[in-house]
N, CA and C of each residue as an Amber inpcrd file, in Angstrom:
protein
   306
  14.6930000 -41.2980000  10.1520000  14.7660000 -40.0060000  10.8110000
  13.6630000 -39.0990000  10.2350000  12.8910000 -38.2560000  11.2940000
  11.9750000 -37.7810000  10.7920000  12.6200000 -36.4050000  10.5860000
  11.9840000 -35.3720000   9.0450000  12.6520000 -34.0040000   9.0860000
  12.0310000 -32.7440000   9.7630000  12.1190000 -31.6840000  10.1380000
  11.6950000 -31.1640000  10.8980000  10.8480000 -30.6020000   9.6870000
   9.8350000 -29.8430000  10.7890000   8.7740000 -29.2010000   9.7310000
   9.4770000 -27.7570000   8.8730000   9.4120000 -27.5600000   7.6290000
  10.0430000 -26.1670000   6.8560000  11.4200000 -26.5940000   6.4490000
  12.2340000 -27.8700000   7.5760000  13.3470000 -27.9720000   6.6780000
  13.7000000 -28.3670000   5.2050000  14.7530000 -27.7360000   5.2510000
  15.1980000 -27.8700000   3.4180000  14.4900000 -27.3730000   2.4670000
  13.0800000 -26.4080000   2.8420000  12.3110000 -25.3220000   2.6370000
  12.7000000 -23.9640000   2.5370000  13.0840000 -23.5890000   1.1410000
  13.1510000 -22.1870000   0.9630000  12.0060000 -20.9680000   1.6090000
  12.3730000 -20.1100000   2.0710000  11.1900000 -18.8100000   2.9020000
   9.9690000 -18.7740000   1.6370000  10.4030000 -18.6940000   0.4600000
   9.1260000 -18.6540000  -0.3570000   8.5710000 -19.6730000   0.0720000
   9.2960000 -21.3090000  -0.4630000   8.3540000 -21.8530000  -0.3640000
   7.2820000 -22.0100000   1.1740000   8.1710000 -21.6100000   1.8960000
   6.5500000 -21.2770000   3.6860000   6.1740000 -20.1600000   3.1810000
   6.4260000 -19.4960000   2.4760000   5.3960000 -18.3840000   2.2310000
   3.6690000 -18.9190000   1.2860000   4.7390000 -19.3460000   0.2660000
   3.4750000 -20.1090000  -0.7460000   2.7930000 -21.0630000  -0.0720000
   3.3880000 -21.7180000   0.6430000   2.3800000 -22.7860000   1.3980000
   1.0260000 -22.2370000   2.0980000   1.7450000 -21.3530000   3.1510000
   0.8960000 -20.6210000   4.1540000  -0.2310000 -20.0770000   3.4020000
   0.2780000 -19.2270000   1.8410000  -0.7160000 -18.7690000   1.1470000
  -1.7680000 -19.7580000   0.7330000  -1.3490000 -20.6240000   0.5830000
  -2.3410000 -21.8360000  -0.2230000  -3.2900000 -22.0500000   1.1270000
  -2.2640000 -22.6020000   1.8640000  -3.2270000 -23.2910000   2.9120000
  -4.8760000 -22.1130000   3.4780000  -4.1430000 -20.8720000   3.5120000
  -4.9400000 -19.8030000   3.9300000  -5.9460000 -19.0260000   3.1130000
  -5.5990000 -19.3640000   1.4590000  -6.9380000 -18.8080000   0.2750000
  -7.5840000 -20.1290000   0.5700000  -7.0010000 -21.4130000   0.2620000
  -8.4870000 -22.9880000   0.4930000  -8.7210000 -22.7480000   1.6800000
  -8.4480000 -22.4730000   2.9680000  -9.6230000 -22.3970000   4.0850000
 -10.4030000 -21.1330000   3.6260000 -10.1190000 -20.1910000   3.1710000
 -10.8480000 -18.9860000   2.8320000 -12.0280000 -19.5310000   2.2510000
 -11.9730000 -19.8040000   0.8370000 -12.6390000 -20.7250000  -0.0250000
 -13.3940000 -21.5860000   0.6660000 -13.4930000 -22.5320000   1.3960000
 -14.1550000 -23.5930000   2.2880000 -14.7890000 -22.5420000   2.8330000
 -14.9410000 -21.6340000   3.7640000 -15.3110000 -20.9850000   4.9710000
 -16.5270000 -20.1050000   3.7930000 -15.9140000 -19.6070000   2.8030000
 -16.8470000 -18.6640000   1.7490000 -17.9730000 -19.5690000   1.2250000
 -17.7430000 -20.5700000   1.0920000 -18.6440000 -22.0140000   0.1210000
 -19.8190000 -22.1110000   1.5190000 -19.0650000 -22.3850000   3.1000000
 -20.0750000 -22.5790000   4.2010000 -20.7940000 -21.4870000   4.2940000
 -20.3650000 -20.2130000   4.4620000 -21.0520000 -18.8140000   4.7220000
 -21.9040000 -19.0280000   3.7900000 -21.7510000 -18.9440000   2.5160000
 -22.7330000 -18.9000000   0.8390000 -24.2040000 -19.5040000   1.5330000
 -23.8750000 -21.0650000   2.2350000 -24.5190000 -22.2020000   2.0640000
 -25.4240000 -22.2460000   3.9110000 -24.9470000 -21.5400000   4.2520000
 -25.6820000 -21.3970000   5.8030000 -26.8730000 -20.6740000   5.9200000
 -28.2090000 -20.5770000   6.2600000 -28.8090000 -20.0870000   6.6870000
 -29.0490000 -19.6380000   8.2960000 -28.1120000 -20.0350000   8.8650000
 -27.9420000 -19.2780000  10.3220000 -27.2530000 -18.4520000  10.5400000
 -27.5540000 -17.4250000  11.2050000 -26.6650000 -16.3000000  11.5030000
 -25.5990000 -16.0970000  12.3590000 -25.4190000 -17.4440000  13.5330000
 -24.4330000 -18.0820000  14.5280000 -23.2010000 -18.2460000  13.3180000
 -23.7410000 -19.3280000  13.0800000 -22.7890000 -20.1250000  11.8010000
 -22.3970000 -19.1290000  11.1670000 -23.2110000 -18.6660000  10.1550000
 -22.4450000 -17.0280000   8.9890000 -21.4120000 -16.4020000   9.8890000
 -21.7040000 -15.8590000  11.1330000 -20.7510000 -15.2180000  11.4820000
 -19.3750000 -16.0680000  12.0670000 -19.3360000 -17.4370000  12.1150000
 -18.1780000 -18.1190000  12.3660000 -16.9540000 -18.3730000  11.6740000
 -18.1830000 -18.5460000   9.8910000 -17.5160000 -18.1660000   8.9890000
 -16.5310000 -17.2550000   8.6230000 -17.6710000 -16.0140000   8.7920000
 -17.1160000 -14.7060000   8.6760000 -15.7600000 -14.5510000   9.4550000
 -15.4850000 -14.6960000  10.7720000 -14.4700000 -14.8330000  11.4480000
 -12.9600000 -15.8410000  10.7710000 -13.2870000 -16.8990000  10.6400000
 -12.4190000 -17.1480000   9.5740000 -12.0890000 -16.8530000   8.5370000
 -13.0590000 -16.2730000   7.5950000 -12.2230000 -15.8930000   6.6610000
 -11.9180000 -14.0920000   7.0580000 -12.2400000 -13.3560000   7.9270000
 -11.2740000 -12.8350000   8.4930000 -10.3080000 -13.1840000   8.7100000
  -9.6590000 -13.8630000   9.7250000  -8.3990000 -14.3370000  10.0030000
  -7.6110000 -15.2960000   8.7330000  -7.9770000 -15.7280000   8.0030000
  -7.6860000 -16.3060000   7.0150000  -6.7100000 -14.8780000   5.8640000
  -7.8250000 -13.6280000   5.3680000  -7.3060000 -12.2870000   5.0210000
  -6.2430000 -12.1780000   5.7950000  -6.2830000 -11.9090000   6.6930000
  -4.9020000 -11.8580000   7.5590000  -3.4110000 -12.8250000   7.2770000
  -3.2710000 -13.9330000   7.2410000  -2.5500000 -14.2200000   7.0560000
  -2.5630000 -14.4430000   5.7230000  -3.3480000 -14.1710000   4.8840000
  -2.8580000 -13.8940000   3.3840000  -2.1880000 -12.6150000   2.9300000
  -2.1360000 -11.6940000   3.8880000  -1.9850000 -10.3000000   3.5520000
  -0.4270000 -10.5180000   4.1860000  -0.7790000 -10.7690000   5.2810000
   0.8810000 -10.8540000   5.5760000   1.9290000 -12.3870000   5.1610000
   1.3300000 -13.1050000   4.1840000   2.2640000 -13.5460000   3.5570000
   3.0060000 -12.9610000   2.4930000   1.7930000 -12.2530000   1.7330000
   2.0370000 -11.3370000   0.7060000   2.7420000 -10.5040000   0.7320000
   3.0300000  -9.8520000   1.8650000   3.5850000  -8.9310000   2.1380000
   5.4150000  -9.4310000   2.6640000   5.3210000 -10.5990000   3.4770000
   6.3200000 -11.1620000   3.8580000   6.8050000 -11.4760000   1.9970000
   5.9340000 -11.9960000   1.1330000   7.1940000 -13.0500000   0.7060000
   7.3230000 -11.7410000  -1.0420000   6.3490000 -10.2930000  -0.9150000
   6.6530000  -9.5850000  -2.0080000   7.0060000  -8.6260000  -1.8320000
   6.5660000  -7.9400000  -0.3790000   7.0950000  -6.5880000  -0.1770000
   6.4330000  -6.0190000  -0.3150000   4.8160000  -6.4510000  -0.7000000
   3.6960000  -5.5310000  -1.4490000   2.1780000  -6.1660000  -1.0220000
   1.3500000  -4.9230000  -0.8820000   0.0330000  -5.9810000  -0.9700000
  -0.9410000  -5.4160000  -1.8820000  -0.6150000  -5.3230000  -2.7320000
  -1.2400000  -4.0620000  -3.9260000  -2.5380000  -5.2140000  -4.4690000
  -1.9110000  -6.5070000  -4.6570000  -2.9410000  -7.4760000  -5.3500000
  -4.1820000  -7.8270000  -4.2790000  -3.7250000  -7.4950000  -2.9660000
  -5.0970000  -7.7500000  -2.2140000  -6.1100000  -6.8000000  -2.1830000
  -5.7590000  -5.1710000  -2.7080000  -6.8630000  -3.8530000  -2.3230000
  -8.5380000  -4.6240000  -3.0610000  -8.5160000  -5.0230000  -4.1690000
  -9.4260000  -5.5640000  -4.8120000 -10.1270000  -6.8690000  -4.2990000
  -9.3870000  -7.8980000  -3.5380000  -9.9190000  -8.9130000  -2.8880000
 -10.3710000  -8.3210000  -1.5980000  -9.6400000  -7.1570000  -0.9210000
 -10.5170000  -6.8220000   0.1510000 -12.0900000  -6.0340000  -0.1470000
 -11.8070000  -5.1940000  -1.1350000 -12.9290000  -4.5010000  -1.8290000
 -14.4630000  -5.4630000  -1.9570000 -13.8540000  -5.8360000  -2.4510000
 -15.1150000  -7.4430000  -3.2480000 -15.3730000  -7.9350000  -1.8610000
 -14.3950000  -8.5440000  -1.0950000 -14.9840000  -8.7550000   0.1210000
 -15.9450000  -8.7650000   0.9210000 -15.5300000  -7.5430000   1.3500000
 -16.5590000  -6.3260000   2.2530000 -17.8790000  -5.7760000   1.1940000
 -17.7330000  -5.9010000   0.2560000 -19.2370000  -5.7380000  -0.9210000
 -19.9570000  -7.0710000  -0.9310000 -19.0700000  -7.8160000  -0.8250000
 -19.9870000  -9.5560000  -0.7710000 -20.5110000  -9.6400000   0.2080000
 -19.9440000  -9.1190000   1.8510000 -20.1050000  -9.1970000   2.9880000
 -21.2340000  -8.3440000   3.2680000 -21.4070000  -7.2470000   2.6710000
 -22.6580000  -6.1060000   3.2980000 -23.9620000  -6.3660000   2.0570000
 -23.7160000  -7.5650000   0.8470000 -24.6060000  -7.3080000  -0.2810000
 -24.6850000  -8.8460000  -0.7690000 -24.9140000 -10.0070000   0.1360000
 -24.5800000 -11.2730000  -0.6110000 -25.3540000 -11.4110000  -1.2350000
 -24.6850000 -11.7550000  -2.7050000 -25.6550000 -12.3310000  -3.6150000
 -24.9830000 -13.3360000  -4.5450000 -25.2580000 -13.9230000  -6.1550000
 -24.2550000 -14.6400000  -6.6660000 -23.3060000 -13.4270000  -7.5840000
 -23.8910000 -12.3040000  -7.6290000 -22.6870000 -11.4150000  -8.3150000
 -21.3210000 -11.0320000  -7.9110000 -21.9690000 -10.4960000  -6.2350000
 -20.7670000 -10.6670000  -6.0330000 -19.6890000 -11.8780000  -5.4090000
 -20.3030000 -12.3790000  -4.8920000 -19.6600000 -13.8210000  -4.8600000
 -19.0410000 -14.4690000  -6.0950000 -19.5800000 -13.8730000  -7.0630000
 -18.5130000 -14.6970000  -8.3580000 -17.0280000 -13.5450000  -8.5040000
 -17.4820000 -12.3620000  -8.0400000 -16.2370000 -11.6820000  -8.2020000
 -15.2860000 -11.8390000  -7.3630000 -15.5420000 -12.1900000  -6.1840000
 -15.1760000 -12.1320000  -4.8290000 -14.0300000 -13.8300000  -5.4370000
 -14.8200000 -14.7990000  -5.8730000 -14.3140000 -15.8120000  -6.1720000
 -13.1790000 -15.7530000  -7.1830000 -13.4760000 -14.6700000  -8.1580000
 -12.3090000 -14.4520000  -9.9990000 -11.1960000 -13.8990000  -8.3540000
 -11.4830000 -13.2160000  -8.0060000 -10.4150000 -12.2870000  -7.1920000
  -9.4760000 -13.5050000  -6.5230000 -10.1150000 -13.9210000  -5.6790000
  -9.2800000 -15.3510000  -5.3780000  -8.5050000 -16.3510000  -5.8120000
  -9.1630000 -16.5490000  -7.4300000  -8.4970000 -16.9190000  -8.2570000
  -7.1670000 -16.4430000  -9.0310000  -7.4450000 -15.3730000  -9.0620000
  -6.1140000 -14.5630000  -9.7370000  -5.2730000 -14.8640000  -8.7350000
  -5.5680000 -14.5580000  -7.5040000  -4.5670000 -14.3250000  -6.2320000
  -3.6410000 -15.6890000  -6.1760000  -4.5930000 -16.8710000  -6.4670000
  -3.5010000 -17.9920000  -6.7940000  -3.0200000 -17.9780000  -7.6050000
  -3.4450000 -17.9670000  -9.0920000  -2.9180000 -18.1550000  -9.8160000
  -1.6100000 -17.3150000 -10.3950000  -1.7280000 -16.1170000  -9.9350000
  -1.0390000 -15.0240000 -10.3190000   0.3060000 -14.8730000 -10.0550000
């Protein structure tokens, strides 16, 4: 018998999942943007990890009640986004990191 998808899955744990699944596509999509020299492509990127923010924000929010830990990952963001370079991209990256690990 096959189990359905989420069963016997506590709400955190689809919360944590969703989160995971949605910072590593972030991560992948940030590594392609970094690594693209086209501006088609960059912005496809960009679009995902838009939508990617999104459902990290509202997991966060679903599974803490809070999104206080994202003001700084959006910050870095949008500074990586209007200023790419490796500075901020390494911050942009610690930020991501905490966000899992944390």
């Amino acid at each position: 018998m096959v189990d359905k998808i989420g069963e016997g899955s506590t709400p955190q744990e689809i919360y944590k999942k969703d989160f995971d699944r949605a910072v590593n596509l972030f991560q992948k999509s940030l590594a392609g943007y970094q690594q693209s020299t086209e501006p088609h492509q960059k912005e496809k990127f960009k679009d995902v990890m838009d939508k990617c923010l999104v459902i990290i924000h509202e997991t966060i929010q679903s599974a803490k009640g809070t999104q206080k830990p994202l003001n700084k990952v959006d910050q870095d963001y949008q500074t990586f986004i209007a200023n790419d370079n490796p500075k901020t991209l390494e911050q942009l990256n610690k930020d991501l990191d905490s966000l899992q690990n944390g």
